[in-house]
TIZASE-305603 format. One line per field, with one value per residue (C-alpha): residue in one letter; x, y, z. Coordinates in steps of 0.1 Angstrom, whole numbers, plus 2048, in hexadecimal, padded with zeros to 3 digits. Each point is the difference from the previous one (the first is absolute). Example, Ala and Ser with C-alpha at 12.3 -4.5 7.8 and 13.67 -1.06 7.14 Angstrom:
BEGIN
r [a,s]
x [87B,80E]
y [7D3,822]
z [84E,7F9]
***
This chain:
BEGIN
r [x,x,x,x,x,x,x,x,x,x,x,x,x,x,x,x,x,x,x,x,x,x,x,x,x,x,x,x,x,x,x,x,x,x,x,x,x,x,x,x,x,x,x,x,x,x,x,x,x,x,x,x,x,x,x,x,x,x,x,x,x,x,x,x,x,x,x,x,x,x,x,x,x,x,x,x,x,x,x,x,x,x,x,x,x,x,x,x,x,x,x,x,x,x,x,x,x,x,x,x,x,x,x,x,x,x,x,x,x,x,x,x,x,x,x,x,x,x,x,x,x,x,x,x,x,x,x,x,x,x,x,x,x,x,x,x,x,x,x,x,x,x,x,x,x,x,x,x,x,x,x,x,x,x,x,x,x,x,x,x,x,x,x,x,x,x,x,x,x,x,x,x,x,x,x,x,x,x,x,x,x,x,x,x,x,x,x,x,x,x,x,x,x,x,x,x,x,x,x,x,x,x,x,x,x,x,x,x,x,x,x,x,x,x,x,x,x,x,x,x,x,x,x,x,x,x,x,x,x,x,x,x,x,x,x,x,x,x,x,x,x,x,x,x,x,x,x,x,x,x,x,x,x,x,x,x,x,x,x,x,x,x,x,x,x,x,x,x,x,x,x,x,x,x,x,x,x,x,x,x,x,x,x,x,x,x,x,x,x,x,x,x,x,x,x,x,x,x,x,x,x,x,x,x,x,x,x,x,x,x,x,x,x,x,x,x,x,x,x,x,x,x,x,x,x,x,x,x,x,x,x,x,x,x,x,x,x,x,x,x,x,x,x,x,x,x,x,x,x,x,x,x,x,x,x,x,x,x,x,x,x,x,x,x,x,x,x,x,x,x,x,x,x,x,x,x,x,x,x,x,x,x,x,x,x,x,x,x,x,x,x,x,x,x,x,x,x,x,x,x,x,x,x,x,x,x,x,x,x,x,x,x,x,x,x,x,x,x,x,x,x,x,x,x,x,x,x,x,x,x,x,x,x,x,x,x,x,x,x,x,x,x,x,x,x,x,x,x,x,x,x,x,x,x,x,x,x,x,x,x,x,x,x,x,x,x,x,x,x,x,x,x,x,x,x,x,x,x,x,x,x,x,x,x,x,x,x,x,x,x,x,x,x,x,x,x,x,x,x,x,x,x,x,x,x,x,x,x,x,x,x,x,x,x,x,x,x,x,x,x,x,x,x,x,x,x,x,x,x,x,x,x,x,x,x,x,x,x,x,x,x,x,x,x,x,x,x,x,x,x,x,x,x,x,x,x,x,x,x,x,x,x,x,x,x,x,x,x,x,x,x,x,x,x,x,x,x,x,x,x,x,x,x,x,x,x,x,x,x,x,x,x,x,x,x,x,x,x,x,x,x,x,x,x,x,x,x,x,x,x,x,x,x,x,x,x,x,x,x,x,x,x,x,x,x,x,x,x,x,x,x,x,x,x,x,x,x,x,x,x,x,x,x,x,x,x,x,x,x,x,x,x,x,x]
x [945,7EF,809,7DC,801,828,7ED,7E6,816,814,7E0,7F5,824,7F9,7E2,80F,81B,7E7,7F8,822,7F3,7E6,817,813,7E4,7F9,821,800,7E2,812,81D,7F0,7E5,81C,813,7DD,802,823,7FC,7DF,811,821,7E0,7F5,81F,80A,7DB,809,825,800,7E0,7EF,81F,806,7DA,806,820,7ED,7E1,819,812,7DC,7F4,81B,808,7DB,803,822,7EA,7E3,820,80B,7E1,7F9,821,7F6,7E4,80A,819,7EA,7E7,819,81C,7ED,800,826,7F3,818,808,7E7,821,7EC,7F2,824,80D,7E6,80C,826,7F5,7E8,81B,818,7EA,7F6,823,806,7DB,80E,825,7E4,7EA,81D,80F,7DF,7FB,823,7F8,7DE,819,812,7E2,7ED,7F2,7FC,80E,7E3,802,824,7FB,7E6,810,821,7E6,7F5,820,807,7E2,803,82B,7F3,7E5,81C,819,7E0,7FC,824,7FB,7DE,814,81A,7E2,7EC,817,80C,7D9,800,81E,7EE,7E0,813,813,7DA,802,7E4,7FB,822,7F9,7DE,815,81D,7E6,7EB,81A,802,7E0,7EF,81F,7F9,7DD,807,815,7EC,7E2,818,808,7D8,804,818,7EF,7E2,813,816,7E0,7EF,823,7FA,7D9,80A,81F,7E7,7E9,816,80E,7D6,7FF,81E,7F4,7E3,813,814,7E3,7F3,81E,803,7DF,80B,81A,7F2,7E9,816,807,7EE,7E1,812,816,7E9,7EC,820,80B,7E0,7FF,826,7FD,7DF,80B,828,7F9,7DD,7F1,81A,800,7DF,802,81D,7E9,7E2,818,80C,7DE,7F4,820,7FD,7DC,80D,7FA,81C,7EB,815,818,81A,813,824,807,808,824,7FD,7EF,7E0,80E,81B,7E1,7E8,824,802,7D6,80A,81B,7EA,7DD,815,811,7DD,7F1,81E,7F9,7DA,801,819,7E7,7E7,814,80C,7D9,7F0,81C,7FD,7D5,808,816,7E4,7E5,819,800,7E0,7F8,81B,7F2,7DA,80B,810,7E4,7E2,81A,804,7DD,7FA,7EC,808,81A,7E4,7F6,828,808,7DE,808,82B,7E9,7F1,81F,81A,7E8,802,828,80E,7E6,81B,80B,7EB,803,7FA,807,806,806,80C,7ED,800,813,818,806,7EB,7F6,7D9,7F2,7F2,7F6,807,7FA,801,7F8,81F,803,7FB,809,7EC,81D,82A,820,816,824,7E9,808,824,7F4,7F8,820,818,7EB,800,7EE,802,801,7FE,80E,811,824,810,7FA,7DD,7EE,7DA,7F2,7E9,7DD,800,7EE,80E,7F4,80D,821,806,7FE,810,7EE,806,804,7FF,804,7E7,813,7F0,810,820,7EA,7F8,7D9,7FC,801,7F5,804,7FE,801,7F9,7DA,7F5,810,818,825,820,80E,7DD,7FD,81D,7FE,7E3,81E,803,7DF,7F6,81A,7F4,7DA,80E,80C,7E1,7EF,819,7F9,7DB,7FE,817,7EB,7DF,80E,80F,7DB,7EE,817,7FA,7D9,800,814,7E8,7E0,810,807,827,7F7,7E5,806,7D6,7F0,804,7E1,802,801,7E4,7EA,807,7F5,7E0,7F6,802,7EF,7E2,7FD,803,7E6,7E9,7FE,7FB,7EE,81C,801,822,80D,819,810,811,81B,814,81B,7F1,81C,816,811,808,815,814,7FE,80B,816,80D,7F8,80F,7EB,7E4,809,803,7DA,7F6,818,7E9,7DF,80B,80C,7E1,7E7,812,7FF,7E1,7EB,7FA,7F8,7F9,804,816,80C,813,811,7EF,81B,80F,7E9,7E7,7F6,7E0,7F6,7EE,7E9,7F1,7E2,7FB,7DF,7FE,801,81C,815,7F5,80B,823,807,7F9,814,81F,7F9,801,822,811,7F5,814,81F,822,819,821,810,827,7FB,7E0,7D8,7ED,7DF,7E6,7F3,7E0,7EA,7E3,7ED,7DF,7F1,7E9,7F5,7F2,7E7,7F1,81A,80A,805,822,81E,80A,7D5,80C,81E,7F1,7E5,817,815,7E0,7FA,824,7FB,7E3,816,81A,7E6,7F4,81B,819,805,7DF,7F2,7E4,7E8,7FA,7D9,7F3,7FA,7D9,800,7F5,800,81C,7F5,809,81F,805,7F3,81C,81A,7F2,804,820,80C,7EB,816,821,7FE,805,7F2,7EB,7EC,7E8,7F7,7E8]
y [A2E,80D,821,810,7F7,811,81E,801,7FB,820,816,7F3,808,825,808,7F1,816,81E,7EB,7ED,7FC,7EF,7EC,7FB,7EE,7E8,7FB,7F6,7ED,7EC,7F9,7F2,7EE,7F0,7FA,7EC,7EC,7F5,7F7,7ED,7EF,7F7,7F1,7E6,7FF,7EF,7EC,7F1,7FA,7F5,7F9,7EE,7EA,7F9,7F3,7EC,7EF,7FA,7F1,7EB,7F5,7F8,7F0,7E7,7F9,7F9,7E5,7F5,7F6,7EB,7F0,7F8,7F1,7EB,7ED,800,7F1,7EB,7F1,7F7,7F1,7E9,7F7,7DC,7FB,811,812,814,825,81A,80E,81C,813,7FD,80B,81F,803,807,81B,813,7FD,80F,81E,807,80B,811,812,809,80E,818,805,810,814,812,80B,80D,812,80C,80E,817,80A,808,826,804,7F1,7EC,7F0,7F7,7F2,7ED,7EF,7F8,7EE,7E8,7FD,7F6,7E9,7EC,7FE,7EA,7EF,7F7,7F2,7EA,7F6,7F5,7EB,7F3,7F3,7EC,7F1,7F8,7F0,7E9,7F5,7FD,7E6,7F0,7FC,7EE,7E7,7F7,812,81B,7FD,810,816,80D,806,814,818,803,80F,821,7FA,81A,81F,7F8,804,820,811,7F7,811,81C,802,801,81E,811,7FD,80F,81E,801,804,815,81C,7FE,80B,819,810,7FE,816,817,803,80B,815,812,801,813,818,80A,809,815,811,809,808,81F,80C,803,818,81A,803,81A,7F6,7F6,7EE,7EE,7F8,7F1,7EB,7EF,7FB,7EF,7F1,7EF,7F7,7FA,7F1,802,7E7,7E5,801,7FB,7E6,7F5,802,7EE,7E3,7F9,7FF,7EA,7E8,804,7EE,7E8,811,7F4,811,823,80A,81E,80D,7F8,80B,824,811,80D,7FD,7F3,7E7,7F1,7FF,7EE,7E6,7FB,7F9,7EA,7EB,802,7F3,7E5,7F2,80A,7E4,7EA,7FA,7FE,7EA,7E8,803,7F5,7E2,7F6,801,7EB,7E4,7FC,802,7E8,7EB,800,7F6,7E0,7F4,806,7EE,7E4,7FD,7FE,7E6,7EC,805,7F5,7E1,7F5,800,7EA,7E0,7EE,805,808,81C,80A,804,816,819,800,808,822,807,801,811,81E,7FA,7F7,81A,7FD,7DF,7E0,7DE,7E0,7E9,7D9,7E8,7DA,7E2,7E6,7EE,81D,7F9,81B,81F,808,822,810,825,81D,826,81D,7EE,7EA,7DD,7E4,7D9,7E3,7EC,809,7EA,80D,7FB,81A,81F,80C,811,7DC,7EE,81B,806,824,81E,7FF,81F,7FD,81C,80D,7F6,7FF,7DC,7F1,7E1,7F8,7EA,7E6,809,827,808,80A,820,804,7F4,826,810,7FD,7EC,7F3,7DD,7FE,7DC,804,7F5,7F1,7F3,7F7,7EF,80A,802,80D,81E,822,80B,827,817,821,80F,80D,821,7FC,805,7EB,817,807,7DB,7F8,816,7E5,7E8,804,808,7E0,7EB,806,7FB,7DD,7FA,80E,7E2,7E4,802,7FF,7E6,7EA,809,7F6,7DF,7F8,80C,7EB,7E0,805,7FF,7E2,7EC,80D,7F0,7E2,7E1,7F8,7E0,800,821,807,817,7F9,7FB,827,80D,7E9,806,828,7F9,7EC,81A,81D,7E9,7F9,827,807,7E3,810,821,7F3,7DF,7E9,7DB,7F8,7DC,7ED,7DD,7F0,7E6,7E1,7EC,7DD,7EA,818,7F4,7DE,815,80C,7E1,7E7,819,819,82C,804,7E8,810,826,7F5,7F4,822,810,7F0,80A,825,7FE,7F0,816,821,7F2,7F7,81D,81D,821,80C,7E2,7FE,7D9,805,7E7,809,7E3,7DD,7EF,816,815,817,818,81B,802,828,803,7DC,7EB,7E2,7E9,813,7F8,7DC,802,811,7E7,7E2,80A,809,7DA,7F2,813,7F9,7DC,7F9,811,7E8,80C,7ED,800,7F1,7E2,7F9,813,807,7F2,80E,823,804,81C,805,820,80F,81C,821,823,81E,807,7DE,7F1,81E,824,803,7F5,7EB,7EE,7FC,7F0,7E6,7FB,7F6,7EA,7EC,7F8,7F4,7EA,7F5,7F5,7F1,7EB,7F9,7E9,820,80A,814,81F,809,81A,812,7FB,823,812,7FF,7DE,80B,7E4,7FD,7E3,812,804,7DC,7F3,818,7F1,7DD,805,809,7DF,7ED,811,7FF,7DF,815,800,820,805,819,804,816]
z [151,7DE,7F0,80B,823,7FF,7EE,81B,81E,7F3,7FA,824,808,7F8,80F,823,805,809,81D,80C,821,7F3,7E8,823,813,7DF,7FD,827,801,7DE,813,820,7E8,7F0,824,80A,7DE,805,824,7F7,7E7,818,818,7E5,7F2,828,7FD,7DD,805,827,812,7E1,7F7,829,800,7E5,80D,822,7F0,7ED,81E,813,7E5,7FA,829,803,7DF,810,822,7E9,7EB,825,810,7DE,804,821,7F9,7E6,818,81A,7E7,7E7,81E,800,7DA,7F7,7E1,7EA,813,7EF,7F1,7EC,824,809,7E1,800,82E,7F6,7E5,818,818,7E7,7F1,824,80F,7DB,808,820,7F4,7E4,81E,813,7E0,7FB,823,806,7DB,811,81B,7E6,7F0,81F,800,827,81D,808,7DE,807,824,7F4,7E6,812,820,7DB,7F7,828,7FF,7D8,810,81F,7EB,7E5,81E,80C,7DF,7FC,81E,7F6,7DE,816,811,7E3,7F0,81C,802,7DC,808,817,7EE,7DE,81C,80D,820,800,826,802,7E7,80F,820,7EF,7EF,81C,813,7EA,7F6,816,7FF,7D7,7FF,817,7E9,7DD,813,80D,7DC,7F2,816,7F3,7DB,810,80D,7DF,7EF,815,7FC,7DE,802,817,7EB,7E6,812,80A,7DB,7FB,818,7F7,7DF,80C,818,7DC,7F0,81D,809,7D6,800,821,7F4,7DC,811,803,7DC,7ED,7EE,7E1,80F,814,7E5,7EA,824,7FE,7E1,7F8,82A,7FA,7D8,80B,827,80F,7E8,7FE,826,803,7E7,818,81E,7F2,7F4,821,810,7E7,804,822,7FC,7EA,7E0,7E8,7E0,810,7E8,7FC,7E4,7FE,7DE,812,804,822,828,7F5,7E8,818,81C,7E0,7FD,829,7FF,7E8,80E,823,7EF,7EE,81C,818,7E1,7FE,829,7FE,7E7,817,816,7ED,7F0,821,80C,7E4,802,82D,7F4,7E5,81F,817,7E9,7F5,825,808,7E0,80E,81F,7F5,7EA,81C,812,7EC,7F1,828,805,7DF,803,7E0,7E2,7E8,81A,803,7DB,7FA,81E,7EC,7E0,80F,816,7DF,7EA,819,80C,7DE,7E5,7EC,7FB,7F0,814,808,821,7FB,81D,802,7FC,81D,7E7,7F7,7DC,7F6,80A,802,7F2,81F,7F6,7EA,804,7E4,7E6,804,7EF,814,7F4,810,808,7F8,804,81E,7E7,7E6,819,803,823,80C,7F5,80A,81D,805,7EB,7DB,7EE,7DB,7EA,81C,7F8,7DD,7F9,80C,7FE,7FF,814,7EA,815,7F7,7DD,7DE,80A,820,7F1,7F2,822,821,81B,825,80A,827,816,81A,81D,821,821,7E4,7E8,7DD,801,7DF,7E6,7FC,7DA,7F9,7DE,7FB,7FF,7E0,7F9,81D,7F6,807,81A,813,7FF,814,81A,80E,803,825,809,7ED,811,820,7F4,7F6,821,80E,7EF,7FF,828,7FD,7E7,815,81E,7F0,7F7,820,810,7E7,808,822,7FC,7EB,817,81C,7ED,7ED,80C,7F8,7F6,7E6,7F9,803,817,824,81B,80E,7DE,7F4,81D,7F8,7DA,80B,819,7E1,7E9,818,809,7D8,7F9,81A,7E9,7E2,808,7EC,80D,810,801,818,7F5,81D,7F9,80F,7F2,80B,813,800,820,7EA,7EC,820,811,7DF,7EC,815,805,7E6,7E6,818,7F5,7DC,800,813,7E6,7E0,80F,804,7DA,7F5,813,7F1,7DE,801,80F,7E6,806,822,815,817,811,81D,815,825,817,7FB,7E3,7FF,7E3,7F7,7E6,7FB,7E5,7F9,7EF,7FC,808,81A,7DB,7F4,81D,7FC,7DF,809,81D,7E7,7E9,81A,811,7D6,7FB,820,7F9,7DF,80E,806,815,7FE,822,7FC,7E5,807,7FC,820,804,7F3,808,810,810,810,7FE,80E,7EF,816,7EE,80B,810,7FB,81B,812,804,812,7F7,81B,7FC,7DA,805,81C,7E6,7E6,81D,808,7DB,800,81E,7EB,7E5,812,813,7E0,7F0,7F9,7DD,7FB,7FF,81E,7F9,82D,80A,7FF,824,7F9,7F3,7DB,7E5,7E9,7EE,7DC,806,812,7DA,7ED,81A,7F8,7DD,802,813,7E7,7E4,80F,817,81D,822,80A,819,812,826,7F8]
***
């Protein structure tokens, strides 16, 4: 206090003691003023040092049983899912279980030391009752939770020996008393809370019933003295309580801008230091909240992200198609990391480049020794541990910073690689945090890739012929039928060459099936080599071949056929220590529309002509007589020409 205020108090001093019942009332109205104060300041003093901490401990408690359940069901899970393969136990969930399980009963044993605190500090019975029926309810949750720990951790037991069935069935069994009790103990938070608000209100409305009952009494006080109450009450008390007041309304909306002063010596200052303990832990909660919010909405969108993955990848056609839809998927569930996806040859000496996302390198072709993920065969994290190794397909500049190597696994076959680094102005740490998110990404598509393969195989046994390997008569007559409808669109010529091995039962008969599936063999070799482009040869039964010729004339064919009958000609096959006889064929030659406008009128066309050929001598090409009987005497010249040039026999029915 400053010499002049001293001075003034004593000449205020004076003039008061003509009126000492005047002084009497201010002096009253002081003392119950400063009664209000202190018993406002023992209400907050009980919000800040009981109901605040004991919602804290709770939300603690809730939050960590609730991540204790998800730990739970992932082991579960992960049980259930890698029991066939015998995968190493995710020993980091079950490293992170025992902790939870550990800060839980600790939680619990603070839990129970605050409320029995709140008991002491409780200013009316209700308070008191209320807070021994928490400390009643967080003792039987606690005891549950004891029992829940036995159980969890003989499932836990059960789960690492491969027996998640009896796992699930141990769990389940104080599954439903345990989800029970964490919802009877979301309830007690909310009611925690809600004592809090209302002790909080009550501590404003006392605050007001102060001021009013000052305001009364210094009333009766002469006008002097009524004039010096108001004016040290509202400088000394009415003013910080209002600034009191206001604060807690605006906290009480969620206004953490509210401030009091805590540099004072007295009432007001130790209710500025109890606002301030309650809006820091009121934050400190909030901002739990908040945390604990992002992270389960960061959670969901990762599955959902998981599952639209597996879904599109399922409903793939082709690997081409499957590696775009991983591009766009991992761009959005990995932003921060830079990657590539390689996959084995049919050969499996090499792995091919399949796709890349973020701007991550991408090599046409890499060694499988030239990863350390795929010769230790498990994840590779380099610059993780003290001593590290790069693998000889990452960069010079990806040798500075830590990247991911993970096998993509399938069915218990190594299907190939997905190669991560970190983003462009992503850190180490952010970086890997993606580790497990991109682990199960890779399995995501180590099942679709082997899926699309499988699928794929499947198909091309269903339209090959195991033999020749060409195209098989269903598939053909599918091909032929698109072509026509196609050719009818755009007005393109479409061309059929039908083909016979001539004598081919001599071969059976003289050197055996197997001599005879040599010779068939030959022809399905030469009539693959041979065609270019678009067409397609097919082996439609026994020794009969065709091929279909798109956008190719009624000469072209000629032409094509020809040349197959020349090549097919000049091959030796060597069966045991001797050659075969030579290879001859036969083939008749239809197009479209000139010899038919269905499929099945094509073919016949192109049958006939054969017939023609084989009636002919054999070894020749026969041009089919045209359904309106039109003259094909120009290209019976070119087909003469050529049998003048090569020696050969062709001939046209036409």
């Amino acid at each position: 206090m400053s010499k002049s205020s001293a001075v003034r108090y004593t000449i205020t001093g004076k003039l008061l003691t003509i009126v000492a019942v005047c002084i009497s009332f201010v002096v009253a109205a002081s003392g119950v003023g400063i009664y209000q104060i202190r018993k406002i300041g023992q209400e907050i003093e009980f919000i800040a040092e009981a109901e605040v901490p004991l919602t804290e401990a709770i939300g603690h408690v809730t939050a960590h049983r609730l991540e204790q359940a998800l730990l739970i069901e992932r082991l579960l899970r992960q049980g259930f899912f890698k029991a066939a393969e015998s995968p190493d136990f995710d020993t980091e969930s079950e490293t992170r279980l025992l902790l939870l399980t550990g800060m839980i009963t600790e939680e619990f044993v603070e839990a129970e030391e605050v409320a029995r605190q709140g008991i002491q500090l409780a200013n009316t019975q209700a308070e008191t009752v209320e807070f021994k029926n928490i400390l009643q309810t967080l003792q039987k949750i606690a005891l549950e939770n004891h029992d829940f720990t036995k159980v969890t951790t003989q499932a836990l037991t059960q789960i690492k020996i491969g027996n998640p069935y009896k796992a699930a069935q141990q769990l389940s069994e104080v599954n439903e008393n345990h989800s029970a009790l964490n919802r009877e103990l979301e309830e007690l938070l909310f009611r925690v809370q809600t004592l809090a608000e209302t002790a909080a209100k009550m501590a404003s409305q006392h605050e007001q019933d102060a001021i009013r009952f000052t305001v009364l009494i210094s009333l009766g006080a002469a006008v002097f003295s009524v004039f010096l109450a108001v004016w040290l009450g509202r400088r000394a008390i009415a003013l910080p309580l209002i600034d009191v007041c206001n604060s807690l309304y605006r906290l009480s909306r969620n206004d953490f801008d509210a401030d009091l002063p805590t540099d004072r010596n007295d009432e007001i200052g130790d209710i500025g230091r109890a606002f301030g303990n309650f809006k820091k832990h009121l934050m400190h909660v909030q901002e739990q909240e908040r945390l604990e919010q992002d992270r389960q909405a960061a959670l969901t969108r990762e599955i959902r992200l998981l599952s639209e993955l597996n879904e599109w990848l399922q409903s793939s056609s082709s690997l081409d198609e499957l590696f775009g839809m991983v591009s766009q998927f991992m761009t959005r569930l990995l932003p921060e990391c830079s990657g590539a996806v390689y996959v084995y040859s049919n050969s499996r000496d090499v792995l091919d480049g399949a796709c890349a996302w973020n701007g991550g390198h991408i090599e046409s072709h890499i060694r499988p020794n030239s990863c350390w993920g795929l010769r230790r065969g498990r994840t590779y994290v380099y610059g993780e541990g003290e001593v590290s190794f790069a693998c000889d397909h990452v960069t010079r500049e990806e040798e500075g910073s830590v990247y991911l190597c993970l096998p993509i696994l399938a069915h218990g076959e190594t299907v190939g690689l997905m190669h991560l680094t970190p983003a462009s102005d992503t850190t180490n740490e952010v970086f890997l945090k993606n580790r497990k998110l991109a682990q199960m990404a890779a399995e995501q598509v180590s099942l679709a890739i082997a899926n699309t393969r499988m699928r794929d195989e499947l198909h091309n046994q269903s339209v090959r012929d195991p033999l020749t390997g060409l195209y098989n008569r269903r598939h053909f007559v599918d091909l032929l039928r698109s072509n026509l409808e196609r050719s009818r669109h755009n007005g393109q010529p479409v061309s059929l060459v039908s083909i016979d091995v001539d004598h081919f039962k001599k071969f059976n008969d003289n050197h055996g099936h197997d001599a005879g599936d040599m010779v068939l063999r030959e022809v399905g070799d030469v009539l693959e080599q041979t065609c270019q482009g678009d067409q397609v040869p097919c082996r439609l039964g026994g020794e009969e071949f065709m091929v279909l010729l798109p956008s190719s004339s009624i000469g072209m064919a000629a032409e094509v056929a020809e040349t197959l009958r020349k090549a097919i000609e000049n091959v030796t096959v060597r069966y045991g220590e001797k050659n075969l006889p030579t290879i001859t064929i036969s083939c008749g030659v239809a197009g479209y529309p000139t010899h038919g406008r269905l499929p099945q009128d094509l073919m016949k066309s192109a049958d006939d002509a054969l017939y023609q050929s084989k009636d002919g001598g054999r070894n020749r090409v026969t041009v089919a007589a045209s359904e309106s009987g039109e003259d094909l005497t120009d290209l019976v010249e070119m087909l003469d020409d050529a049998k003048e040039d090569g020696s050969e026999q062709v001939d046209d029915a036409a």
